[in-house]
C-alpha positions as CSV (number, residue, x, y, z in Angstrom):
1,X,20.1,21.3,-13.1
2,X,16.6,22.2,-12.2
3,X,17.3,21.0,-8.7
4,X,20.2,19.7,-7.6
5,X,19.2,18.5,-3.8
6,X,19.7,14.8,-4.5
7,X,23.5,15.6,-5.9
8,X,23.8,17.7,-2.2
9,X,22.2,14.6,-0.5
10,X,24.8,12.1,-2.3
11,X,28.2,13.9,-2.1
12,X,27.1,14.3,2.2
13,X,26.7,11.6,3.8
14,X,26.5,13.2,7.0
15,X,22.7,14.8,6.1
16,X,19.4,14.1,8.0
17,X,16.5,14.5,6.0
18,X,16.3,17.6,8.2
19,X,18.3,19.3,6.4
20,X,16.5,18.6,3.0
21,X,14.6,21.4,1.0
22,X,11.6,22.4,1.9
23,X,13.2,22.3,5.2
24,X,9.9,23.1,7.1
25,X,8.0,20.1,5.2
26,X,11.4,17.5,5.9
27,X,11.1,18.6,9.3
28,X,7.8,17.8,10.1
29,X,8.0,14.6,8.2
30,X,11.1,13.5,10.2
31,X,9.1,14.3,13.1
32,X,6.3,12.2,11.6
33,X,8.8,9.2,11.3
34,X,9.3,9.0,14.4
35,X,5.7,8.3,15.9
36,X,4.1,4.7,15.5
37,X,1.2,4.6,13.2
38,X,0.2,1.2,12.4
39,X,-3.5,0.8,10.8
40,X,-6.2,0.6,13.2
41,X,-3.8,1.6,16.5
42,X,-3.4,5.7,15.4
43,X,-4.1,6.8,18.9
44,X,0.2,8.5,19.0
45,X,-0.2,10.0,15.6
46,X,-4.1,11.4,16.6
47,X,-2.0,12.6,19.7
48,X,0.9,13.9,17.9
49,X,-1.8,16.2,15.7
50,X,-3.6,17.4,18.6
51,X,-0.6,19.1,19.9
52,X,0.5,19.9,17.2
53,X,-3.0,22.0,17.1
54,X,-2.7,23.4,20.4
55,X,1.0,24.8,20.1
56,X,0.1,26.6,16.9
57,X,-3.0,28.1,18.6
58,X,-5.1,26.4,15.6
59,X,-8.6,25.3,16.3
60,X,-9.0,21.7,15.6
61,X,-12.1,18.6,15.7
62,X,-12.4,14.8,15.6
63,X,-14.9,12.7,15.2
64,X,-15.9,9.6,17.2
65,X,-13.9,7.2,14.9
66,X,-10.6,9.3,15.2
67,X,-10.9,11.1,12.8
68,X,-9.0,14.4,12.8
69,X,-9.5,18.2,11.3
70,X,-7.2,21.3,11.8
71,X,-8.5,24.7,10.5
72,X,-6.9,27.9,9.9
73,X,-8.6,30.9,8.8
74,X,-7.4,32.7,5.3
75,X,-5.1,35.3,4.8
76,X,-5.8,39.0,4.5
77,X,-6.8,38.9,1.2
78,X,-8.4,35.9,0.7
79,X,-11.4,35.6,2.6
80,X,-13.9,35.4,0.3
81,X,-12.6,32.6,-1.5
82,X,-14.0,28.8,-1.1
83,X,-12.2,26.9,1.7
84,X,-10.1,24.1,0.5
85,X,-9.7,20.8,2.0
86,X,-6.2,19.4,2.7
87,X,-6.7,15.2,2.9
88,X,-4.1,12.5,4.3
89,X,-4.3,9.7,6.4
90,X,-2.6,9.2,9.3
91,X,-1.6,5.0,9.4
92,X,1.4,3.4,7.7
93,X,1.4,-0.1,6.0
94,X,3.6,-1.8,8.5
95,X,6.0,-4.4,6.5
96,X,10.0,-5.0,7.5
97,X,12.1,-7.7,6.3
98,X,12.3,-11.4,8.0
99,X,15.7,-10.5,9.6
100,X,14.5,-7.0,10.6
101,X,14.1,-6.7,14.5
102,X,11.5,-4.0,14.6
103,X,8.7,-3.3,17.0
104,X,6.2,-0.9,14.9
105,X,4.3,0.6,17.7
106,X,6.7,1.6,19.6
107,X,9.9,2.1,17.5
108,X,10.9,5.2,15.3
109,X,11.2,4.7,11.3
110,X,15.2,4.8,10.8
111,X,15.1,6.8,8.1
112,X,18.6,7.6,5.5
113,X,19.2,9.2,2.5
114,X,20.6,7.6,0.0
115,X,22.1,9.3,-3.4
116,X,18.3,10.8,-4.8
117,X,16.1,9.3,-2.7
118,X,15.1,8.9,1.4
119,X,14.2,5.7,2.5
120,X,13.8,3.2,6.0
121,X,16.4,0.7,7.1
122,X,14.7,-2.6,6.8
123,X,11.3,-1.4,7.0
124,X,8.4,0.6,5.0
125,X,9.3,4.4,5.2
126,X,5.7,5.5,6.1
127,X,6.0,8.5,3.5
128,X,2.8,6.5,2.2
129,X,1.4,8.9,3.5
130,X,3.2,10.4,5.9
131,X,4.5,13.3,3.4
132,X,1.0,14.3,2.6
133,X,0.7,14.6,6.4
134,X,3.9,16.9,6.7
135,X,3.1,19.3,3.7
136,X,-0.4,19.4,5.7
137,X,0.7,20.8,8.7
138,X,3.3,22.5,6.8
139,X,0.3,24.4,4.7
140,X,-1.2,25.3,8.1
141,X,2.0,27.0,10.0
142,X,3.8,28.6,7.0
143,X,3.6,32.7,7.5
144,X,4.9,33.2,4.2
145,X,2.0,31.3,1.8
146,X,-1.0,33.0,1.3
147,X,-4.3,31.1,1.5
148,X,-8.1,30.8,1.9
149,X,-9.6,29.1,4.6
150,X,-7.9,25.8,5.2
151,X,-9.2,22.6,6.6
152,X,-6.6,19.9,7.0
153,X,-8.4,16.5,7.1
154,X,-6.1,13.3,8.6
155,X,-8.2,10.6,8.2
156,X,-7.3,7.3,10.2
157,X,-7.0,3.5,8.9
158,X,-7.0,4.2,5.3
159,X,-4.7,1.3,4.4
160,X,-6.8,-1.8,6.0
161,X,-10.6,-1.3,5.4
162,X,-10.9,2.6,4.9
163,X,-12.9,3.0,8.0
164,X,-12.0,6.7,8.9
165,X,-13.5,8.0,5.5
166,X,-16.4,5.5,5.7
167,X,-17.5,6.9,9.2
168,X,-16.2,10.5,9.0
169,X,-18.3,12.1,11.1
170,X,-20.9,15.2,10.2
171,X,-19.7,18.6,9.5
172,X,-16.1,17.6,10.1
173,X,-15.5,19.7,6.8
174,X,-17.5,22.7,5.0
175,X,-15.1,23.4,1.8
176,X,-15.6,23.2,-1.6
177,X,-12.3,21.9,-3.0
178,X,-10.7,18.9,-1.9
179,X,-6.9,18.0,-2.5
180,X,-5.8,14.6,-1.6
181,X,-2.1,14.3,-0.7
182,X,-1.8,10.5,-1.1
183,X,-0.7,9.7,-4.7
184,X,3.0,8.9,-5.7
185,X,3.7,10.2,-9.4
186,X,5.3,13.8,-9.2
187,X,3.9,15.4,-12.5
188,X,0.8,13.6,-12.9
189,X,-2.4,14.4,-11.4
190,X,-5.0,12.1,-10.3
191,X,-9.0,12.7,-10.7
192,X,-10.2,8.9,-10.0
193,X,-9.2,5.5,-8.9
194,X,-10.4,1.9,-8.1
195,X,-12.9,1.0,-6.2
196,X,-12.1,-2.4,-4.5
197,X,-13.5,-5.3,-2.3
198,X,-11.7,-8.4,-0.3
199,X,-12.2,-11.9,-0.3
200,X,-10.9,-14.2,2.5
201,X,-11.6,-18.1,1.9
202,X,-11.8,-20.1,4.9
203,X,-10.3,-24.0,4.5
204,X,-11.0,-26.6,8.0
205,X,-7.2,-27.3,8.9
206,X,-7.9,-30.8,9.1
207,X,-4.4,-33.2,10.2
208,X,-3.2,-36.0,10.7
209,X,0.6,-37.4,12.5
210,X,3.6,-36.8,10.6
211,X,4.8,-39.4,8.7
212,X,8.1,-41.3,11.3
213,X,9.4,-42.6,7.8
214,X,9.6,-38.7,6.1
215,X,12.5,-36.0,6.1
216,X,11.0,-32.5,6.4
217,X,12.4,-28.9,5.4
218,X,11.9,-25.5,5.0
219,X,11.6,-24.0,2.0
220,X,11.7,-20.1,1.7
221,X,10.9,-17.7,-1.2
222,X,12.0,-14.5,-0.6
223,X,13.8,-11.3,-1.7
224,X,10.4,-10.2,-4.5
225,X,9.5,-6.9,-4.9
226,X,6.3,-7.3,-3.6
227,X,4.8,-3.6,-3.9
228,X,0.8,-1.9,-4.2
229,X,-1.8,-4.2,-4.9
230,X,-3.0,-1.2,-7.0
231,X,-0.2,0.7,-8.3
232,X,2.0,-2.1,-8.7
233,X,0.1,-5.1,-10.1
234,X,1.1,-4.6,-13.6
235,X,4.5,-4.2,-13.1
236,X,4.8,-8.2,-13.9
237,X,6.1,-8.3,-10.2
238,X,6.0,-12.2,-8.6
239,X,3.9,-13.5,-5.9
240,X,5.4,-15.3,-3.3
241,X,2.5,-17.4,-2.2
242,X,1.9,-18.7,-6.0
243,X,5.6,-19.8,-6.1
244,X,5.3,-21.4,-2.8
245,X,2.2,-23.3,-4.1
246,X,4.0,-24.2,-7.2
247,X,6.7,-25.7,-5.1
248,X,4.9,-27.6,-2.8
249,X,2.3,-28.8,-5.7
250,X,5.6,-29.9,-7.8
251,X,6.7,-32.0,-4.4
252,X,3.6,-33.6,-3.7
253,X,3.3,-34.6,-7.6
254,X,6.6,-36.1,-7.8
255,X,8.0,-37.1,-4.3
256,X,4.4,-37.7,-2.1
257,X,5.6,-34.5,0.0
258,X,3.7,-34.2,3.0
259,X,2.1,-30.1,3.8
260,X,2.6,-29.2,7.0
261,X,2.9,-25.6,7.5
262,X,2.6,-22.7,5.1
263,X,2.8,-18.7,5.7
264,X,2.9,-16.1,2.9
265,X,2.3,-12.3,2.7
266,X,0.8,-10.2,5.2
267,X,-1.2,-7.6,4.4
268,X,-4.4,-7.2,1.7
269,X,-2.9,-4.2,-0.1
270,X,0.2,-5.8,-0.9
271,X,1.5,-8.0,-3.3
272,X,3.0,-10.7,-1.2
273,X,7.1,-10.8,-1.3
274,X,7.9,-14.1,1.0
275,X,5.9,-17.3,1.7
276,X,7.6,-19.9,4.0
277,X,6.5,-23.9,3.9
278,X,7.6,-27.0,5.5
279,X,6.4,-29.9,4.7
280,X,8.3,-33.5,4.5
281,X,9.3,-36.2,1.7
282,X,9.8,-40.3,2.0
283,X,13.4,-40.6,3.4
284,X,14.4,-42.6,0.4
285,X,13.1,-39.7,-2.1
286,X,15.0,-36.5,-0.1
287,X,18.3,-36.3,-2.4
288,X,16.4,-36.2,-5.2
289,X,13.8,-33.8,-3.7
290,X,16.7,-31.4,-2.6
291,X,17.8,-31.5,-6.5
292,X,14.5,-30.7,-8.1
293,X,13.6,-27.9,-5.3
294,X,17.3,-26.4,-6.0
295,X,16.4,-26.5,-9.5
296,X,12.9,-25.4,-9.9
297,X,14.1,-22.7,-7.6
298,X,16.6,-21.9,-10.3
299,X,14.0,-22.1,-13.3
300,X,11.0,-19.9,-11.3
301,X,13.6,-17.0,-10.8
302,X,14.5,-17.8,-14.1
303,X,11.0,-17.3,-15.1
304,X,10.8,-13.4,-13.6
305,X,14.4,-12.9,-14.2
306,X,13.7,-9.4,-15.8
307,X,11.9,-8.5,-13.0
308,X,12.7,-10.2,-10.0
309,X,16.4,-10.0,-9.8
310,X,16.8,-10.7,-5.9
311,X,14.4,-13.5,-5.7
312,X,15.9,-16.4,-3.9
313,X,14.3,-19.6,-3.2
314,X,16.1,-21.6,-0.5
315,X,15.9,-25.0,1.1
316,X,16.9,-25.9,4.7
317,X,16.4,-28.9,7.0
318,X,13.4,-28.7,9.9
319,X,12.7,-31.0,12.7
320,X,9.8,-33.5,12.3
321,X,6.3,-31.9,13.0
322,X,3.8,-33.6,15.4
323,X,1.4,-32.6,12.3
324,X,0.9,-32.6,8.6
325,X,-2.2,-31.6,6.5
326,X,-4.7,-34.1,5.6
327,X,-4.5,-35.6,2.0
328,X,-8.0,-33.9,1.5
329,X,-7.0,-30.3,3.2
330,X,-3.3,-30.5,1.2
331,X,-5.4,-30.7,-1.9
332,X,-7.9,-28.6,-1.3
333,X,-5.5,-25.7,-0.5
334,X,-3.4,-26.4,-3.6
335,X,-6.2,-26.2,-5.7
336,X,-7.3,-22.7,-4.1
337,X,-3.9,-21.6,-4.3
338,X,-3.0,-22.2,-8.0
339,X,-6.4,-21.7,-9.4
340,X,-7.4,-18.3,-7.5
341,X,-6.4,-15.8,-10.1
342,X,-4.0,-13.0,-9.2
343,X,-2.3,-10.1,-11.8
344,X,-4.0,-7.6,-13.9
345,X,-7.4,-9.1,-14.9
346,X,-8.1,-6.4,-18.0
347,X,-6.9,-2.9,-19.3
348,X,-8.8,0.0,-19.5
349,X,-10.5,0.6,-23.0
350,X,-11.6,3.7,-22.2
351,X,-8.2,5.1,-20.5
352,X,-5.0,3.8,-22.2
353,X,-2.3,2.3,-20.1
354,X,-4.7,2.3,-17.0
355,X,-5.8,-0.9,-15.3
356,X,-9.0,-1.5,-15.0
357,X,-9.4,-4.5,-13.0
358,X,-7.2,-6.5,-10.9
359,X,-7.2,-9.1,-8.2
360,X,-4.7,-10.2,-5.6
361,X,-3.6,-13.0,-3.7
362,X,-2.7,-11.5,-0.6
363,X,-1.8,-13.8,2.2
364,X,-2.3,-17.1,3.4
365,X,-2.3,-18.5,7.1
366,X,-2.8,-20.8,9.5
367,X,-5.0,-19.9,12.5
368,X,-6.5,-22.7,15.0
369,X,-8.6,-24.9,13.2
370,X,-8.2,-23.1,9.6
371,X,-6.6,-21.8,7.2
372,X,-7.5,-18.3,6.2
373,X,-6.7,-17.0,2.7
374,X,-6.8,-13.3,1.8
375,X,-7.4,-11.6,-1.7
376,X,-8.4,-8.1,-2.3
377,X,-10.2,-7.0,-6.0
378,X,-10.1,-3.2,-7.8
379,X,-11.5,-2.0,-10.8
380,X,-12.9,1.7,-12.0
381,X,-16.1,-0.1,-13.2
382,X,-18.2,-1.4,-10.9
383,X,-19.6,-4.2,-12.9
384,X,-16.3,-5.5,-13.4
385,X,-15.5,-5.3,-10.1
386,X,-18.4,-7.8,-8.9
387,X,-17.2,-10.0,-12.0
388,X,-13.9,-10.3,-10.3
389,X,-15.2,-11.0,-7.1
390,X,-17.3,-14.1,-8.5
391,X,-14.6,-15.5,-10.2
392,X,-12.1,-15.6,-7.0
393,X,-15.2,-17.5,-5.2
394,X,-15.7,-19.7,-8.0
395,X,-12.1,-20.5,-7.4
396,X,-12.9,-20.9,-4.0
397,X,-16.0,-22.6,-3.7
398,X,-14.4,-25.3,-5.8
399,X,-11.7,-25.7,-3.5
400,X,-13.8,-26.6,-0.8
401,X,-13.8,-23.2,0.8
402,X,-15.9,-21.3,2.7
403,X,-16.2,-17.3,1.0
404,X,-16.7,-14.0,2.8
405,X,-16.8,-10.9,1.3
406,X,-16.0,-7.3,2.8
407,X,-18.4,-4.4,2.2
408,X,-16.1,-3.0,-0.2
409,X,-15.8,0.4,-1.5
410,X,-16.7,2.8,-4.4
411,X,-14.3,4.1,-6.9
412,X,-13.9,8.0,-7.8
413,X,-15.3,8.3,-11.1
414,X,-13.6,11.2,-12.8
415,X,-14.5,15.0,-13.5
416,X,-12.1,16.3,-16.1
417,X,-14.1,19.7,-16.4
418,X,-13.7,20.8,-12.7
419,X,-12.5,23.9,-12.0
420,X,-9.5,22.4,-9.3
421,X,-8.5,20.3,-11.9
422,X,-7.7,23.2,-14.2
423,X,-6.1,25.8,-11.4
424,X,-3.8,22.6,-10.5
425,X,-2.9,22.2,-14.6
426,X,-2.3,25.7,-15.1
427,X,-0.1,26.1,-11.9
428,X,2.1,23.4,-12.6
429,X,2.4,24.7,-15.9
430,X,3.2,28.4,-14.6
431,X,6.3,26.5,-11.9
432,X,7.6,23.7,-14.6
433,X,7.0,25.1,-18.1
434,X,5.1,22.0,-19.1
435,X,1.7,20.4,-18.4
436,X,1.2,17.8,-15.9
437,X,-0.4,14.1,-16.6
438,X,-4.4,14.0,-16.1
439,X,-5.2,10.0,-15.0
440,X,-7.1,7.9,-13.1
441,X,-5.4,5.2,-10.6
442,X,-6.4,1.6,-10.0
443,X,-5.0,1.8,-6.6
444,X,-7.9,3.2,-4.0
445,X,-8.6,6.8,-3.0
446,X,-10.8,7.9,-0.1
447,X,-12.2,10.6,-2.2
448,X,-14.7,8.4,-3.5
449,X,-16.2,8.0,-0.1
450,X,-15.6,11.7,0.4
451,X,-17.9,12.4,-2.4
452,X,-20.5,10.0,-1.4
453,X,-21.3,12.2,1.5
454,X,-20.0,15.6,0.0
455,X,-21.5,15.3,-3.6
456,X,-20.5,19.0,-3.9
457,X,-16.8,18.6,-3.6
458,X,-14.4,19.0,-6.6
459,X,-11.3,16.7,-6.1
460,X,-7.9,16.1,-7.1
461,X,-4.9,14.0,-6.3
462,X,-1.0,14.7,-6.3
463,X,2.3,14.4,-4.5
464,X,6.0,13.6,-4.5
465,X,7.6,10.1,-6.3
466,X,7.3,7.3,-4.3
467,X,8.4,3.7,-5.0
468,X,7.9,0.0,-3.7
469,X,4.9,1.3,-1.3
470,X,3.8,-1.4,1.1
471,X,7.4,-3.1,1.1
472,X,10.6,-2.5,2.8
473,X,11.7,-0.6,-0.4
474,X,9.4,1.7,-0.2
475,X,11.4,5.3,-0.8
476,X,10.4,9.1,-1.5
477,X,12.7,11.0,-4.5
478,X,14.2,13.9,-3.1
479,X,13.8,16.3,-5.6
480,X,10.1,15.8,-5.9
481,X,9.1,16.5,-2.7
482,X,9.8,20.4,-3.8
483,X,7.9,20.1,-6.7
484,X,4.9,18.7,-4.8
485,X,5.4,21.8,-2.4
486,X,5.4,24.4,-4.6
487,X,2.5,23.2,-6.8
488,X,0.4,22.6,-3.6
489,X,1.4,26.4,-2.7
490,X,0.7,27.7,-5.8
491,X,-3.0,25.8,-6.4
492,X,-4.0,26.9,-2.8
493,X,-3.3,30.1,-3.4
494,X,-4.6,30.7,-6.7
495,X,-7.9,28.7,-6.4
496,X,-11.4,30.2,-6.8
């Protein structure tokens, strides 16, 4: 076999990923597991890389919004060549499952391998994009690769709002050729993505007492796939918050159920895997509303059965509320839930198999006095992505809703003549005897922002396999993680 690492990993179950090959790149990531990094609260991780500066004696620079670069000065050889940028960020998407006791800024990722791939016990793995990180500092401390001038850019709070590329500060970076480390398809090679925007809708939490006269229950959905808003919307994967509206919708119809609470997803780049709703039925109605939950339960999984072959939706008792939603609010958040479009909203003409617009309904929750819905919309054309934006305020509006946009963000429109594009073709060619996939990605990039303020720079995009991003099943393939190496060894070292 080409490599056989994962067959090591499988027959040992005694292995850290420290032992893994490239040993130096597994070391630094299991070093990298092991410092919190939520979005937004980098300040260990920006700590962690300053160090990591100092004890290498490399010079290094941040900028006031915490941003980071580390430089290192080419190789005999090689100093006349155009520096190259080296581009991760440094915050995790932060998810665990409900009976996961976890503390994310403060505990370390427990990390295991299992058979071909590495992944986290009950929690995101933070590869996304901590591996781009590791091979990074890997690049930088290496004696044996040979290299230009290097400048490793860890940007912070790339996965809630971008804000580290949209205020990297001035003259943070002087090189020609930019290689972002954040993509998750080992032999395919990214020159665009999405550019995206979020809408939150804003519904007065208007209540009234709970019916005296009602019985009132739980009812969970959980065990979906959830997964990238981006990379993962066509994948046909379920939302958790459109099942729970379907449920409670179905309830109200048939029994006069009563809304009293309702909590689904968590974050705006992911597609929502558990929603959580109690609300109440006439006492006389409850056998026959336990029934038709069990079995709509049964006919929803039913639905996504291909798919979604953990989803469970489950029905327990709860204690009375002092509060339910008023008539008015119960059907005004229906409406927004069930009419608010989420999934792939249209393909690519102009790049087969690519989406090219999506939208997603992220979360939904109760705060105070209202109830805040989030949704986030992509698409490579910028039209389009407007279009989308209307039509999940339409949906809105109509629900009695109050609509704020974000500022949004450009896509990464694509170059296939550059010259980075065809070193990193030809060197993956020259290591693998075969030629790598050229695409675009509807999740979003920072290199679009990059080249907003660096219109010079010629980009691209690689890295190892990764799967379920954003979700507790998030895991990095073994064997790819060399591949990704070697490449980014080979295009460094080779590019003019």
């Amino acid at each position: 076999m080409a490599n056989d690492q994962w067959l090591i990993a499988k027959k040992n179950i005694d292995m850290t990923i420290r032992d893994l090959q490239p040993k130096l790149v597994w070391e630094i990531f299991d070093d990298i597991t092991r410092v919190p990094r939520p979005s937004k609260r980098e300040e260990k991780i920006g700590k962690f890389l300053v160090d990591f500066a100092k004890s290498h004696n490399l010079e290094y620079q941040s900028d006031a919004i915490g941003n980071i670069v580390i430089r290192k000065a080419a190789t005999a050889g090689f100093e006349e060549r155009p520096t190259v940028i080296l581009q991760a960020h440094t915050d995790m998407v932060c998810e665990k499952n409900s009976d996961k006791v976890f503390d994310f800024d403060n505990d370390a990722i427990q990390t295991y391998i299992d058979g071909e791939w590495v992944k986290a016990d009950g929690t995101t793995l933070g590869a996304d994009d901590g591996i781009g990180i590791a091979a990074a500092l890997a690049m930088l401390i290496d004696e044996s690769v040979e290299h230009p001038a290097i400048e490793a850019l860890f940007t912070v709070d790339e996965e809630t709002g971008l804000t580290g590329a949209f205020n990297l500060g001035e003259g943070m970076v002087q090189g020609k050729y930019l290689i972002n480390l954040d993509s998750e398809d080992e032999g395919e090679v990214f020159i665009g993505c999405a550019g995206g925007v979020d809408t939150l809708a804003y519904l007065p939490l208007a209540t009234e007492a709970a019916p005296s006269d009602y019985l009132y229950y739980k009812v969970s959905v959980s065990g979906l796939l959830g997964g990238h808003s981006g990379d993962d919307i066509d994948k046909g994967h379920a939302n958790s918050n459109k099942w729970a509206a379907r449920i409670v919708e179905r309830s109200a119809r048939l029994f006069g159920a009563r809304l009293s609470h309702f909590d689904g997803g968590n974050l705006r780049n992911a597609i929502p895997r558990e929603a959580f709703v109690v609300l109440g039925v006439p006492s006389s109605k409850a056998t026959e509303f336990e029934s038709d939950v069990k079995a709509f339960g049964e006919a929803l999984c039913a639905e996504f059965a291909i798919v979604e072959k953990g989803a469970k939706v489950e029905l327990s008792k709860a204690e009375k509320p002092a509060d339910v939603l008023s008539e008015a609010t119960q059907r005004n958040l229906l409406l927004a839930l069930l009419s608010v479009p989420s999934g792939v909203l249209a393909m690519s003409a102009a790049m087969p198999g690519l989406v090219e617009t999506s939208t997603n309904l992220a979360s939904v929750k109760f705060l105070d006095d209202k109830i805040v819905i989030t949704t986030s919309q992509r698409s490579s054309v910028e039209s389009a992505k407007e279009y989308a934006k209307l039509q999940v305020e339409s949906a809105f509006v109509a629900a009695g809703c109050e609509v704020v946009h974000s500022d949004g963000y450009p896509g990464w429109a694509p170059n296939p003549n550059s010259t980075l594009l065809e070193c990193t073709k030809r060197a993956y060619n020259k290591l693998f005897g075969t030629e790598p996939k050229v695409r675009a990605i509807h999740a979003g990039l920072e290199c679009g922002l990059f080249l907003e303020k660096y219109p010079h720079l010629e980009m691209v995009s690689f890295g190892p396999t990764l799967r379920g991003v954003h979700s507790p099943d998030e895991r990095l393939e073994i064997a790819t993680v060399d591949k990704f190496w070697k490449l980014l060894v080979e295009v460094v070292g080779t590019i003019r």
